[in-house]
N, C-alpha and C positions, 0 to 999 in steps of 0.2 A: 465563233459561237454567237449566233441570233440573242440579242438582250429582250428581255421582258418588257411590252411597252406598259407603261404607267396605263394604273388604273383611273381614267376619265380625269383627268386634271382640270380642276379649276378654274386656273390662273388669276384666283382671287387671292389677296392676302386675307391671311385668319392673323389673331394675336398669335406672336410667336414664332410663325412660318409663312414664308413668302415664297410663293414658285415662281423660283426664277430661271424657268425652262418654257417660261411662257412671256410672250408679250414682246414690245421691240427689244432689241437687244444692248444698242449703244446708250437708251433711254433709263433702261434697267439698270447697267453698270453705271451710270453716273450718278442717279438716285443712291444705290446702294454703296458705293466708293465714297459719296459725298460725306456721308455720314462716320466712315471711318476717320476719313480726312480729320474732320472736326474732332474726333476724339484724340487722334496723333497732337495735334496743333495743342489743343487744351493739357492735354500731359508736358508738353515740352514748355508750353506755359507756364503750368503750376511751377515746374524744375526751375524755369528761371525766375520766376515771383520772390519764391521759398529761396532761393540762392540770395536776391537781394535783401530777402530781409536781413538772412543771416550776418551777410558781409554787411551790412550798412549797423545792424544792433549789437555785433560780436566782433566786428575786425576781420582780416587776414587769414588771421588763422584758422579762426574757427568758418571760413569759408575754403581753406584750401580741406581740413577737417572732412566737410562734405564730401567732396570732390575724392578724397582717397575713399568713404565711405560708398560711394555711388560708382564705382568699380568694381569692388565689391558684388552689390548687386545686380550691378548687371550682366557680370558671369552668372548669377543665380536665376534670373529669368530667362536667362537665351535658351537652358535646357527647359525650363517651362514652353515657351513658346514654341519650341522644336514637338513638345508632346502634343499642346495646345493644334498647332494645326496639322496633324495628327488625325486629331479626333475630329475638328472641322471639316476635314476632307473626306472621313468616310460616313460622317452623322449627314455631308452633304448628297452623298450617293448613297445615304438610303432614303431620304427623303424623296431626292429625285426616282427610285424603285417605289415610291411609297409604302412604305416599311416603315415606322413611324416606331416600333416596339426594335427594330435593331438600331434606329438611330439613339434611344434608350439606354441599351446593352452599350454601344459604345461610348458613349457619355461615364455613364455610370461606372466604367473601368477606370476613361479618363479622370474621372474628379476623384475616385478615392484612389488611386496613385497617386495624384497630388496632393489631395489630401495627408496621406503617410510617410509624402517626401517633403513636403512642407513644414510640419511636424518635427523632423527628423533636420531640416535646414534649421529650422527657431531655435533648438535645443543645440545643435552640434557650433552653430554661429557664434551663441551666446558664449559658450565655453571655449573658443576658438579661436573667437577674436582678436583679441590680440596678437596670437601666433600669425594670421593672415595679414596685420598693418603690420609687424615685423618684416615680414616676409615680401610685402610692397616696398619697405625701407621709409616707412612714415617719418619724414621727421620730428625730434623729438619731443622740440613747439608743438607739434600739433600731435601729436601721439595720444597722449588723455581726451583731449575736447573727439578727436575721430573714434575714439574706443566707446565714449561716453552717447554719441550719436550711432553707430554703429550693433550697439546691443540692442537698441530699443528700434531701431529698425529692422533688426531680425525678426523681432517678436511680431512684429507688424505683419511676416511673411505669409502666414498661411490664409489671413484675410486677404494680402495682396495677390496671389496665385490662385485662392479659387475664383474670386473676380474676373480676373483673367483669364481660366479654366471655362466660367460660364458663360462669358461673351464671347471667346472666340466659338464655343459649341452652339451659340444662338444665332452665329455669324453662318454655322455651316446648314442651320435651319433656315436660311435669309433673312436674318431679323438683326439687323445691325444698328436698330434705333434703341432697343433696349439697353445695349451697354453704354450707349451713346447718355442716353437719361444718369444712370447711377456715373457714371465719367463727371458727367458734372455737379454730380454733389459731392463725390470726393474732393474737387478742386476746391469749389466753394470753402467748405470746409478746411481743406488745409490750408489755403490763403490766410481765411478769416482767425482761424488758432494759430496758425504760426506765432504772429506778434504778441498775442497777447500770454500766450508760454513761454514764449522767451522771454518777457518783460515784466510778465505777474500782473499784465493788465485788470482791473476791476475785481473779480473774485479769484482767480486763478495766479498763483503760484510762480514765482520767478525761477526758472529752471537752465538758462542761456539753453545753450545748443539741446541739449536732452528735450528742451520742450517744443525745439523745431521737429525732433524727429517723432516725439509723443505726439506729433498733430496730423503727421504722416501715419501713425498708430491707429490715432481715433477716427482720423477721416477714413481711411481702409476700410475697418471694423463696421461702422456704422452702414457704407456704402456697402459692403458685402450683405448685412442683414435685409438692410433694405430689398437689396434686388434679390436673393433668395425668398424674401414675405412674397415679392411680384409675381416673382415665376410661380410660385404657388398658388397668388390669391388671380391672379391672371388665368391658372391654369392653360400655361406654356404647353408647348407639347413634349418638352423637354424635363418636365418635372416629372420626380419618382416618388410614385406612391404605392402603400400594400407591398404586396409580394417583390414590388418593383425596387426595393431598394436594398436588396441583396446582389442587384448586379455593381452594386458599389464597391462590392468584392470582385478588385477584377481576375478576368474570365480570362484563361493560359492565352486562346487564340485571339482575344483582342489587344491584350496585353503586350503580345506577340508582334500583333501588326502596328500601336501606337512605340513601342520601342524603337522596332526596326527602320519605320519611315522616321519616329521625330529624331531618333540621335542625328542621324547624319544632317535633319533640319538646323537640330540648335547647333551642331556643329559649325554650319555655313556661318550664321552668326558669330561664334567666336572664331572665326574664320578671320572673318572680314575686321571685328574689334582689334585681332593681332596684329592686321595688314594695317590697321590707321594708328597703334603704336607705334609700328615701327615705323613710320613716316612723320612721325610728330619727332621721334628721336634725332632722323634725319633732317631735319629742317631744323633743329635744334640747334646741330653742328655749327648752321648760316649764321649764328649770332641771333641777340636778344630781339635786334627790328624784326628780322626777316621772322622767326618766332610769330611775333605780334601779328605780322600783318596775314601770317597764318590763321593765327587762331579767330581772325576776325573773319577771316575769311568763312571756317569751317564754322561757326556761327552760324550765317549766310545757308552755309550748303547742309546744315540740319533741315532748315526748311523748305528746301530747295527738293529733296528727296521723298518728302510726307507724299507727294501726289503720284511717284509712282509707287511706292510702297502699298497705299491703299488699296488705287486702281490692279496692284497686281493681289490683295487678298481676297477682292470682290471678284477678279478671273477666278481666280482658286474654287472659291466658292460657288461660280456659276456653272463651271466646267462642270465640277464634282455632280452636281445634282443633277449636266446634259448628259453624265455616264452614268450614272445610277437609272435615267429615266430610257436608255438604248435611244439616245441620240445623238450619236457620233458628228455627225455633219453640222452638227451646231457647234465643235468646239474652232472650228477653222473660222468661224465671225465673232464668234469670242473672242478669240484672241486678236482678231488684226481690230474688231474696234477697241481693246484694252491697250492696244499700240497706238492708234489715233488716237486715241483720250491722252494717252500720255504724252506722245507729242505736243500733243493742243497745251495742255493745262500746261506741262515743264517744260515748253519753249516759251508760253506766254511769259513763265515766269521770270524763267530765265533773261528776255528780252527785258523785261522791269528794271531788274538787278543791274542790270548794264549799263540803261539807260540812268537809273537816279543812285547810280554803286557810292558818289562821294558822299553825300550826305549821309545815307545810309552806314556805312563803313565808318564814320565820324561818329555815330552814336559807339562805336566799342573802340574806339581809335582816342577817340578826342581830334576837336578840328584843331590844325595846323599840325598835326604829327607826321612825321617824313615817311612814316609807313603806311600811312593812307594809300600813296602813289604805288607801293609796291604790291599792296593789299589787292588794287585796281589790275596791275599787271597779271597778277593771279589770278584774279577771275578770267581777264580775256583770254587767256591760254586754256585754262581749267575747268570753267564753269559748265561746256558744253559737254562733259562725260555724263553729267546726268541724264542727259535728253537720252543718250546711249545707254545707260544704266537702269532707265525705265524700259525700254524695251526688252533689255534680256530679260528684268525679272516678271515683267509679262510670260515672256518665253516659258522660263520658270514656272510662274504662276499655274498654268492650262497642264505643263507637264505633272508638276506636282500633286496637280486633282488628279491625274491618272498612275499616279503611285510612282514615279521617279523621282528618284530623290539621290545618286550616286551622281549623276551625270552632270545635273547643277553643283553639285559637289565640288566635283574633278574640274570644271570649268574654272569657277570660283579661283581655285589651288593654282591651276595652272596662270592663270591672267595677273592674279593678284600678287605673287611671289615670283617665279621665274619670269614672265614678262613686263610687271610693273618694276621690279628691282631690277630685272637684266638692262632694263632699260637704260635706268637712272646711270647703276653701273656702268655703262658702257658711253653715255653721252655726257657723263656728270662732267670729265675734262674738258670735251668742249662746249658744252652748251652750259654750265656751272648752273645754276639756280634754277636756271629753267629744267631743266633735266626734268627736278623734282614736279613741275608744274606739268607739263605734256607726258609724264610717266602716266599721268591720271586717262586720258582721253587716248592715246596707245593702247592702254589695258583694258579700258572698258571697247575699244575697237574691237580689240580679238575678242575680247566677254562675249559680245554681242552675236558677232559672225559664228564663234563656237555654238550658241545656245541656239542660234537660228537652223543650223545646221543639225544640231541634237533634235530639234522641234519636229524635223522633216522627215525625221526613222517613221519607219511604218512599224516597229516593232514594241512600241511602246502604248501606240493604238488597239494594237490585236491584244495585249495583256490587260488593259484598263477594261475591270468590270468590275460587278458587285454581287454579292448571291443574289441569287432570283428569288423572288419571294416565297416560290414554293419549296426552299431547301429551308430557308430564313423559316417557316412554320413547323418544318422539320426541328428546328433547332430550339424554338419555342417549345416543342412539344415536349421535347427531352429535358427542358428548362424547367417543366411546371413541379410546382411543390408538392410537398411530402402528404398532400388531403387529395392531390388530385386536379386541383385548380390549375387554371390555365394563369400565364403571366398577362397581364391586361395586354391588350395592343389594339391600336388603332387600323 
């Protein structure tokens, strides 16, 4: 079926929305990936800012504390993010239709589901608690000070998920500068109160760990108000007014479609979390060095991954909006320049890492530590699965704008489990430690070649569309309230 071509585009940015079905294409993705970048990198900042403080003003404990707490939540947002792009992917293919009043409707399901799940996480957290650091095996040192940080980061949740909820929905309007802004005043801010709640600095309250997470609380809250006043006094095109903010109630068939595509999303994510437990346990087995010179490693490779991650939500979001606009043949330079970027930026990086690895490695090591050397050996076996691991979720990336989301799935499953562990298993006798090192670039080999070969179906091309605006006014029409009024739309 013949798509609808967009009505007269632009290709100017307005506040809000950026057509990014217009203009060079490799120039566009790196503008708009750039910016993600820097939000990835500032979050993982703030994580390890807030970690030093705690460990250097509270000790050991109340920093392993975090650490069981931050598990926690990060099973709690992966199903966020699994809805979150979701609703990016299809607020981006109606935009691309320019349909401006269904990118609306789908937002507006997406945020008050989260909104009710959020809700429903803050309350069920708070009361639960403890059963879930139970249930981790917290030990018992640290069991009060993690329960004590752990409540007050729940409460935290429902400002941290609509934030969330409304950057990635601004992301799937092209406008990835806006969360980029509120991003950084949350940091700010929790940087800046961390110390002084934990210490009772000047006028505030000496609280230890409770006041790291009350600053994680107030930077949320504040950062959410903030960028809700913008989107409004901005008049985004993603803000709901009048009649428009009863699609908050979500609507069965949107409901429907951010369900069905985000589970199997946030699933991938706890996917992948499982696959790097259970390699942490294994590498555990090596003793306490081989341990270290891991975790200095993985370090290293938290930042090592931000540039394709990014580069693959800006594919996402470029694809989305080349299928909503019936322009198929745009997604074939999408994606191989979302594969050059990646190369580019995660080889340059990669080359860095290798080249200045001792010193580097020495800041989490300490210099003259015998794990330094083994840290090193890890990386030159290991470090190259990223270059490979940005490609597939490029792959990924262009697929999942066009509504697949099983396939990346199934790949995932099969690479990370039967061929990363079959690996290990089967080479661990002779190749003993290494095993565990080349299990990584093995698995992401086959990742790779699977996803490239899932890329090349032509049946996943023929399914990716969006309504046509003239069903989309149908839908409207049915929409309008109980006087008659139509639902605004652009």
């Amino acid at each position: 079926m013949d798509m609808p071509a967009p009505a007269a585009p632009s290709g100017r940015e307005r506040a809000g929305h950026r057509d990014l079905t217009q203009g060079p294409i490799l120039k566009t993705l790196l503008a708009f990936s750039a910016t993600t970048l820097l939000s990835n990198v500032l979050q993982s900042l703030n994580g390890s800012v807030n970690s030093v403080w705690v460990g250097r003003m509270l000790g050991e404990d109340a920093l392993a504390a975090t650490a069981n707490a931050n598990v926690v939540m990060f099973l709690v947002f992966a199903g966020v993010f699994g809805f979150g792009m979701a609703a990016t992917i299809k607020v981006g293919q109606a935009f691309g239709a320019g349909n401006i009043d269904a990118a609306r409707r789908t937002f507006g399901t997406a945020l008050g589901l989260c909104v009710g799940l959020s809700m429903l996480v803050a309350v069920a957290g708070w009361i639960w608690a403890p059963a879930l650091l139970r249930l981790m095996a917290t030990p018992g040192e640290v069991f009060s000070l993690a329960l004590a940080y752990l409540r007050v980061i729940f409460v935290s949740v429902p400002a941290a998920m609509i934030t969330v909820m409304v950057g990635m929905g601004l992301r799937g309007a092209g406008d990835s500068q806006t969360s980029l802004r509120f991003m950084i005043l949350s940091v700010v801010l929790d940087v800046a109160l961390n110390p002084m709640l934990i210490a009772g600095i000047g006028p505030f309250p000496r609280m230890g760990i409770a006041g790291s997470a009350l600053s994680t609380a107030i930077a949320s809250f504040v950062s959410m108000a903030a960028l809700l006043f913008y989107v409004y006094a901005r008049n985004l095109p993603l803000r709901l007014k009048g009649a428009e903010i009863r699609y908050l109630i979500p609507r069965r068939d949107e409901l429907r479609y951010i369900l069905t595509k985000g589970l199997p999303m946030g699933v991938q994510m706890l996917m992948i979390s499982m696959a790097g437990v259970i390699m942490v346990g294994l590498v555990n087995r090596e003793g306490a060095m081989v341990s270290a010179a891991y975790g200095a490693s993985l370090q290293l490779w938290n930042y090592l991954q931000m540039p394709a991650l990014a580069i693959s939500a800006a594919v996402s979001a470029m694809a989305a909006q080349a299928i909503g606009a019936g322009l198929p043949d745009r997604l074939g330079r999408i994606t191989r320049a979302g594969i050059g970027l990646n190369v580019a930026m995660t080889g340059a990086m990669t080359a860095l890492l290798l080249l200045f690895d001792r010193p580097v490695l020495e800041l989490f090591l300490g210099a003259g530590s015998p794990a330094v050397e083994l840290a090193r050996h890890i990386q030159y076996l290991a470090i190259w699965t990223y270059i490979l691991f940005g490609v597939t979720i490029v792959f990924f990336g262009t697929m999942r704008a066009g509504g697949v989301v099983i396939a990346p799935l199934v790949i995932l499953g099969i690479t990370m489990y039967p061929i990363r562990l079959g690996f290990y298993a089967l080479a661990h006798k002779t190749l003993g430690q290494d095993a565990l090192w080349l299990a990584f670039p093995i698995s992401s080999s086959v990742s790779t070649l699977l996803a490239g070969l899932a890329y090349r179906q032509r049946g996943w091309r023929e399914k990716a569309r969006v309504v046509p605006p003239d069903e989309c006014a149908e839908e409207t029409q049915a929409d309008s309230d109980s006087s008659g009024r139509m639902v605004p739309a652009l």
